[in-house]
N, C-alpha and C positions, 0 to 999 in steps of 0.2 A: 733180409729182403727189405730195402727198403724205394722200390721202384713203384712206384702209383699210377694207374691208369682212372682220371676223375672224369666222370660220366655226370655231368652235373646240371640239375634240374630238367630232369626227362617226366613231360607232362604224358600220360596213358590215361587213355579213355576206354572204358569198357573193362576194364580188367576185375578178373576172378575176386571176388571178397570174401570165399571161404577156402578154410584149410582144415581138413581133417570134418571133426565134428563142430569147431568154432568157428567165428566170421568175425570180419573187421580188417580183415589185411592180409593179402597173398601169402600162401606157408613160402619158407625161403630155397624150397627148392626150386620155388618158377624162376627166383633171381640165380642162382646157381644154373640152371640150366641154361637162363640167357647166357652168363658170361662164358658155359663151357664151350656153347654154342660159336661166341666170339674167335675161340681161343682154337676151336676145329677151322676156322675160317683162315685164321691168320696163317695156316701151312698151305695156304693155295696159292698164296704173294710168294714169291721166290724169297724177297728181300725180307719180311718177315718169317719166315717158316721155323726162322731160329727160335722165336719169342715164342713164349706161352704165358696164361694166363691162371693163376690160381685163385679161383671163390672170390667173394667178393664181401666186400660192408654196406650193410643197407642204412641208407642216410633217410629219413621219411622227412618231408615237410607240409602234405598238405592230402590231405583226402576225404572226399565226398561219395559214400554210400548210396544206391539206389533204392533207398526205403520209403513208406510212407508210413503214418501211423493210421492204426487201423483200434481205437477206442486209446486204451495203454501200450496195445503191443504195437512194437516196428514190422511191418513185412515187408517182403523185396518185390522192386517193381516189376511188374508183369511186362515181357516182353511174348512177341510170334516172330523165332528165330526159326528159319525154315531148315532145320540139320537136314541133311543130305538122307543118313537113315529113317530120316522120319517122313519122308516124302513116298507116295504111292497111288497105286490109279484105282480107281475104284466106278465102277462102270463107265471106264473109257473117258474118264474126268480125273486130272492131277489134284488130289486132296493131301493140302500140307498138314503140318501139326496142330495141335491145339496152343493157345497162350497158357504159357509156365510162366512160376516166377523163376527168376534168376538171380540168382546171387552177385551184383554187376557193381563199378564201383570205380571213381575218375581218380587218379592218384597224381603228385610230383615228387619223384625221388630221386633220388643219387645214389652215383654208383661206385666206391673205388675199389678198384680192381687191382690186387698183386700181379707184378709183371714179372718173368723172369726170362734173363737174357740181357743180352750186350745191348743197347739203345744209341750209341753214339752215330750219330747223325742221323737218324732214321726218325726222330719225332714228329716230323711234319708228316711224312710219309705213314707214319703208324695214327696218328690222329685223322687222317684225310680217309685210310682205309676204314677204320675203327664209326667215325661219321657217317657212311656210305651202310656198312655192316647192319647199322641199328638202324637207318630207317628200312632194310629190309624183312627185318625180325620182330615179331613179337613180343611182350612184356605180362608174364603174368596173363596170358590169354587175351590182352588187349592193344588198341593201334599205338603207336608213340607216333605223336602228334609234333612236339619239338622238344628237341633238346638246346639245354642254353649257352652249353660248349663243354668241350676236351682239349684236357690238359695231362701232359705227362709230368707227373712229380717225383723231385728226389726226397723223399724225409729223412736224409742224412744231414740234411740241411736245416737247422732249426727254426728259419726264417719261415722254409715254407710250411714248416707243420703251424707254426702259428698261423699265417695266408687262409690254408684251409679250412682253419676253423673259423674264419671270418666269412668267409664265401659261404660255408653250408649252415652258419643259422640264419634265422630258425631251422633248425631241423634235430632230429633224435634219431641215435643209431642204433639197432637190434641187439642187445646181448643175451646172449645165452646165459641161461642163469638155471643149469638142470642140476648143480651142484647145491643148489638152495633146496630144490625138491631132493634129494638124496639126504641131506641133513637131518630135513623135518622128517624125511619117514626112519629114518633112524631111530631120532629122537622121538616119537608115536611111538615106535615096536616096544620101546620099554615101559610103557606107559601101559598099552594095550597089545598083546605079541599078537592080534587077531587082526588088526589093521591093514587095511588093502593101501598099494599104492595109489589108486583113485582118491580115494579119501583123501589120503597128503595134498594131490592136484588140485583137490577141489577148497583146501583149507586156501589155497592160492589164486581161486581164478572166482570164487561165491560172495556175494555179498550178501553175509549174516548177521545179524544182529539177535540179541540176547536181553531178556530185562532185569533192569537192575530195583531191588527195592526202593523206593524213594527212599534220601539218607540226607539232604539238604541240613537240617538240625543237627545231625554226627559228625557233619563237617566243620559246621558251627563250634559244635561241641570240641571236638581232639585241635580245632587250630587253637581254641582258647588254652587247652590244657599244655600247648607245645609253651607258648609264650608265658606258664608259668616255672615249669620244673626241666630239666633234662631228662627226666621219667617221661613226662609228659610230650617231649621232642619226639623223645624212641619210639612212641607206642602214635604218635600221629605220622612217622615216617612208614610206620608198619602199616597203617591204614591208605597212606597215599599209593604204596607198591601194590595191596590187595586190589584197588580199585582199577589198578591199569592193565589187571586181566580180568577175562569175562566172569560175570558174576555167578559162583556156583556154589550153594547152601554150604554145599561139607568141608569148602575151602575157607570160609573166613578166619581169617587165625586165632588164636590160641590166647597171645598174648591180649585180645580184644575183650575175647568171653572174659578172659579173667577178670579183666579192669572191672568191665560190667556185671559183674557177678559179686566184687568184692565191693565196691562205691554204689552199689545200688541206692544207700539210703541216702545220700548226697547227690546225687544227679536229678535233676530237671525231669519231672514227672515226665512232660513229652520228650526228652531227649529219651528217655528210660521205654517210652511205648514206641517208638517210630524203632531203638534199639530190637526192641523184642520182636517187629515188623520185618525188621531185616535180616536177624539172626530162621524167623521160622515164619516165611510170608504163605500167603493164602491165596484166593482166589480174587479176593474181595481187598487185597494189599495192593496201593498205589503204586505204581511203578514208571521208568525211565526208561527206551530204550535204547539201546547202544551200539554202533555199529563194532565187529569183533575186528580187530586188527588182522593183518596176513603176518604169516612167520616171521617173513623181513618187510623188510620197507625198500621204496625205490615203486617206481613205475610198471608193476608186476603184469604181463599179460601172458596168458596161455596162449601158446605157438605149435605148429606143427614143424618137426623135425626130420621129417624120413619114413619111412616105411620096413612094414617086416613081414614078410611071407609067411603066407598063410598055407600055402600048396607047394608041393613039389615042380621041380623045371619041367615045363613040359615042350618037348621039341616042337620046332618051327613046324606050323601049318596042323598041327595035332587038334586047336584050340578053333570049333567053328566061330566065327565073326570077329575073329582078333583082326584088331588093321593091319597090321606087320607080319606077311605070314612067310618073311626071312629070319626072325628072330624068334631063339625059344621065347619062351612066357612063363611068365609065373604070377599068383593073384595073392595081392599085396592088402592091406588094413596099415591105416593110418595111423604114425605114431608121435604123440604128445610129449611135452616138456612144459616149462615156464623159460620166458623170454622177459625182460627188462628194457621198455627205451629211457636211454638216457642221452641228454644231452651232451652235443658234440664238444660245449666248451667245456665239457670235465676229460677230454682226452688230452692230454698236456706233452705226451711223447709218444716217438716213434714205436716203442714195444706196447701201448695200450694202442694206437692205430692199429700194430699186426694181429695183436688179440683180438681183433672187431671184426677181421676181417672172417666170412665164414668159409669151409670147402667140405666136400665126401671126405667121410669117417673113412680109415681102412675097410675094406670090406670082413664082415664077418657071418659067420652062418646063418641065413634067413634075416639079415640085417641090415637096413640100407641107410645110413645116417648122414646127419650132416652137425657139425659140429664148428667151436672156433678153438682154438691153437691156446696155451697157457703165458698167461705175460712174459715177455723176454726167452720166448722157445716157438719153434714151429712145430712144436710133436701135438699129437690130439691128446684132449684130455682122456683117461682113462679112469675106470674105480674097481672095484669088487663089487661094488651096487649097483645094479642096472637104472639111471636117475630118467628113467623114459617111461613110457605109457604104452 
């Protein structure tokens, strides 16, 4: 597939800024549903009704939150949004709701969209209806104000995949990165078999930090000793690798105690007490603190991916105040991944564009996913490890 429909710089006002239990950016099923939305549209054009649309890539370039600070903490601005349920008479006087905050939020993104079908001479006519389409629709729950144009692309063409990564930066495209979260909890169970997958989530999405003994003099110390001996090399390569995980008593190595335990009487008196500070600190011991690294690296943020039932189907109309009382129901909880923006000029070919691009998982029992496709294949990814929340 290499047929592109570019939705390109669609400014949205108002739009939803939480997903699940985080906030910061629409989960990517509101863009998903925009574009299925698109894609039920295009069978009412005679002339399009061949073309269909699959899932789509989220390009982000610019967004503004409706918070304020409130001491250290951000809150969301107070809106009196008059919901239709929340309106009622109360002695013969219409009294609306009270002001809530609301989770609200001004976005510019982009959109490309897998096309699939014949296009030959129908560009104009799929861009004019496609234009028309979106200013009727909504975005993530918000108005789309303008868009800065559509373009049908071929990325067979290697011109234009370069093209488009000039048009859409700045910008950073969504990836999925639940395979990173399956790794780590892998790697956790052997460590600790009692580990939840929350824990793995949260080594991805917390900023921790951890204290380190002051060690300022040992640093001093093992560079001197590198630049006299190749003993002295080993045993300060050993201490540079300790340092680059978080500092924890019963890990310091081995090779360390010994140095110190064996040269004691030749070491620098305070090289020797800031030593024994670090090796067994106290309450009263100086310390550094340090922010923990995440698993991986790259632009990590917790994302919502889908949903998974919670309840059984329950037939149309069974469910009092469901809005839809043509369709069964069923009552859904929110489910978590880790997502990555990465910039668009690392996408260099047409199979990392297909991989970017997101759509629904197959359907699976009590499952509602959404997913992106594996470099150079359109199949979804699959595991034996469920890599979701």
């Amino acid at each position: 597939m290499s047929q592109f429909l570019l939705i390109e710089r669609i400014k949205v006002q108002n739009a939803n800024a939480t997903s699940g239990f985080t906030w910061g950016f629409p989960a990517i099923t509101h863009f998903l549903g925009f574009s299925h939305n698109l894609s039920r549209k295009l069978k009412t054009a005679n002339s399009l009704k061949e073309l269909s649309l699959k899932g789509c890539a989220v390009i982000a370039h610019e967004q503004h939150i409706h918070t304020y600070k409130d001491g250290s903490t951000a809150r969301f601005t107070q809106y009196k949004t008059a919901h239709y349920l929340g309106l009622n008479f109360v002695g013969g006087r219409l009294r609306d709701p009270a002001i809530n905050e609301e989770a609200k939020m001004n976005m510019t993104v982009s959109l490309l969209i897998p096309v699939e079908g014949y296009l030959g001479g129908i560009q104009e006519e799929l861009k004019n209806f496609i234009t028309n389409a979106c200013q009727l629709q909504r975005l993530a729950g918000g108005t789309i104000l303008t868009i800065g144009s559509i373009e049908v692309l071929d990325f067979s063409e290697e011109q234009q995949v370069r093209s488009v990564k000039h048009k859409l930066l700045p910008g950073f495209v969504l990836q999925d990165r639940s395979n990173y979260l399956e790794e780590h909890f892998l790697a956790l169970q052997k460590i600790n078999p009692d580990a939840e997958q929350l824990d793995t989530w949260f080594d991805f999405i917390a900023l921790r930090q951890v204290a380190r003994p002051a060690c300022e003099q040992l640093d001093k110390y093992l560079a001197k000793q590198a630049e006299k001996t190749d003993e002295g090399s080993a045993l300060n390569d050993v201490w540079l690798e300790h340092k680059i995980l978080p500092y924890k008593q019963e890990q310091v190595p081995s090779e360390l105690i010994e140095h110190f335990q064996t040269h004691k009487e030749t070491i620098n008196l305070k090289v020797l007490e800031q030593w024994q500070s670090y090796l067994e600190p106290n309450d009263k011991t100086t310390a550094n603190w340090e922010y923990i690294r995440k698993p991986n690296s790259g632009y990590l943020v917790p994302i919502m991916t889908g949903y998974k039932a919670i309840t059984q189907v329950f037939p149309a109309g069974e469910i009092d105040g469901a809005r839809d009382v043509e369709t069964d129901l069923c009552f859904v909880e929110a489910v978590h991944s880790v997502g990555e923006w990465q910039s668009v000029h690392r996408l260099k070919t047409l199979e990392e564009w297909q991989a970017s691009a997101w759509d629904y998982a197959p359907y699976e029992q009590d499952w509602y996913l959404c997913q992106q496709s594996k470099i150079g294949t359109n199949q979804e990814i699959t595991s034996d490890t469920d890599p979701y929340l």
